[in-house]
C-alpha positions, 0 to 999 in steps of 0.5 A: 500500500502506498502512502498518501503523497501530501501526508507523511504517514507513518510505516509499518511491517506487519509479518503474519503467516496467516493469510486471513489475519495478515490482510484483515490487520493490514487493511484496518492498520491502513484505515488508521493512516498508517503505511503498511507493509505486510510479510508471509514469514520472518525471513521475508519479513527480514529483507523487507526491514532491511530494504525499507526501514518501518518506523514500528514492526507488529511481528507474529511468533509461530511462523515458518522459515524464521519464528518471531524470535528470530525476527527480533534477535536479528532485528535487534543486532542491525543498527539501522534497525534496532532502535524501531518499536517491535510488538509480537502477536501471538496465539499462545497466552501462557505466562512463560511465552509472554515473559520469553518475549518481554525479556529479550526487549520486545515493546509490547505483546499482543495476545490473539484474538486481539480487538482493532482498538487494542491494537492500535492504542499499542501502536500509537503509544509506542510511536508516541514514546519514540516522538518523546525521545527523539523531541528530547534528543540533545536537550540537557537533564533537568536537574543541578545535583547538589551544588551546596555539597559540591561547593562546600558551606562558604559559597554565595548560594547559601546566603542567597538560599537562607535570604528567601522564604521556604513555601510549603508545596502539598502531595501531588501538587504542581510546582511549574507547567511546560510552556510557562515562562521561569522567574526563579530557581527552586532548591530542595529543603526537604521533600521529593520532586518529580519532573516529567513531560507528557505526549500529545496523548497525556502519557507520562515520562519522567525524565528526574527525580529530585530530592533535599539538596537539589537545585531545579528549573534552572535551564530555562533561566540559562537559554531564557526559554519557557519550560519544556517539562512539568514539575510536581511534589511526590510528597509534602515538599519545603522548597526555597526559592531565588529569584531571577535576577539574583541566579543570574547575578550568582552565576555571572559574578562567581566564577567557581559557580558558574564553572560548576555549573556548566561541569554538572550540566554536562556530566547530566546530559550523559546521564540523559543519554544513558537513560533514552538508551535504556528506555530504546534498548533494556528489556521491560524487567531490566528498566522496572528493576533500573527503576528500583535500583534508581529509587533506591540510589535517590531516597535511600536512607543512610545504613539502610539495610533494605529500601524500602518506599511508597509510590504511585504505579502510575509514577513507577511506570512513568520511571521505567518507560512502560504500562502500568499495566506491564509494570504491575505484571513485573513486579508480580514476578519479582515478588514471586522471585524474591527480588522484592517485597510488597506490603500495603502498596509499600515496595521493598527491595530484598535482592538488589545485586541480583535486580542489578545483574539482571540480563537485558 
């Protein structure tokens, strides 16, 4: 099928061996305005990646010549093509079969009989997550980690910090919107802070989790820009606050500030990096248990023998870059493995070395 020559539709490779679902799938995938190409069986499913990249592959698994597990393992191996979304069907439902799926770093699976808006939500939300990365692509982390600890107890920022009132921000509670335009910088007294930017559709990324010690909202003080993420309290938060012109006078009259500055946003945007390739390229348990592991290296508390915290699956999900629902589903696993523990919606973390190792 051939796209609309004034509308840059979105292409997709469906591989399906059966005939009947093959074109059924295709015919409403191409209802929905998207470009579809379709294969009888993995090897050809294959060549056409190759030949003609897709931005989003729906793949089957039980099929002839080359299964759906092959599709992947070498799709996955192809660096021209190990970055597109890849989503399995299959006829079996059994636990085992979904879980081989997910763990070698499939976006998604899809169960047959499947309805049309089942699949397509799917689609849309993994096209969705790939517009976000791409539109954050290059763009520095939001959060100044810990300046005060960094510059020692003498520098200016502390006397900027103990001149400004402490504003008290409730659970769940909106410190800035994107699109809105920065007066002040925000510091940390006490409290937990999440930044996040939301797709077209309201889906959740949360790209910072911030805590007592950190500095935040400053790079749109920096390029003069409206913010580009939201940021809300996970919790009852005390947060100080400069303003404007008095960041900006800091940061251009002290050297050793404005030095630290720029050496943090640079050590930020690798760890930015790091984490579009883990969203990109981790397998769904490997980014819940980084989401754990990035919990516990935030919030734990000193000579804490086993972390332990409450938070939102919603927000849980947002961290590790899936669906809530997923998220649940793996969680239940780890429990069952002995990796966590869950108590009265309270996650606590038994087996960190063995979340750590877990193989992508």
């Amino acid at each position: 099928m051939t796209s609309n020559k004034n509308i840059q539709m979105e292409k997709i490779l469906l591989i399906e061996d059966n005939e009947a679902l093959r074109e059924n799938t295709a015919e409403i995938l191409a209802l929905a305005n998207y470009d579809i190409t379709t294969a009888e069986n993995g090897k050809i499913g294959v060549e056409k990646a190759i030949a003609n990249p897709p931005d989003l592959i729906v793949c089957d698994i039980m099929m002839p010549v080359l299964d759906g597990y092959g599709v992947f393992q070498i799709i996955s191996k192809n660096p021209d093509l190990q970055h597109i979304p890849f989503i399995f069907l299959s006829a079996k439902s059994e636990r085992t079969d979904l879980r081989k799926g997910m763990e070698m770093g499939a976006d998604d699976y899809i169960t047959k009989p499947f309805s049309d808006a089942e699949l397509i939500n799917a689609i849309r939300a993994r096209l969705e997550k790939v517009r976000i990365h791409q539109n954050q692509g290059g763009k520095a982390i939001e959060t100044w980690y810990q300046i005060i600890s960094d510059l020692g107890n003498k520098d200016e920022m502390h006397k900027a910090l103990e001149n400004h009132d402490v504003i008290d921000y409730k659970k769940k509670q909106t410190i800035y919107s994107e699109g809105q335009h920065p007066n002040k910088l925000y510091y940390i007294q006490s409290g937990k802070v999440k930044i996040f930017k939301t797709s077209d559709g309201g889906k959740e990324l949360i790209t910072g989790l911030l805590s007592a010690g950190d500095f935040f909202g400053h790079i749109p003080l920096i390029e003069n820009a409206v913010y580009e993420e939201f940021a809300e309290t996970l919790e009852e938060s005390f947060i100080r606050v400069i303003p404007r012109k008095e960041f900006e006078q800091l940061i251009t009259t002290n050297q050793e500030i404005a030095l630290k500055v720029i050496k943090l946003l640079a050590n930020n945007i690798a760890e930015k990096e790091q984490q579009l390739v883990a969203l990109a390229y981790h397998s769904l348990r490997k980014r819940v248990a980084d989401a754990l592991l990035t919990l516990k290296k935030k919030y734990a508390k000193e000579n804490e023998e086993h972390f332990s915290m409450s938070i939102s699956r919603e927000d849980l999900a947002n961290i590790a870059g899936t669906a809530t629902e997923s998220l649940i589903r793996t969680l239940s696993d780890f429990k069952n493995e002995k990796l966590i523990e869950i108590k009265d919606g309270k996650i606590t973390i038994l087996e960190e070395k063995k979340l750590l190792n877990l193989f992508n």
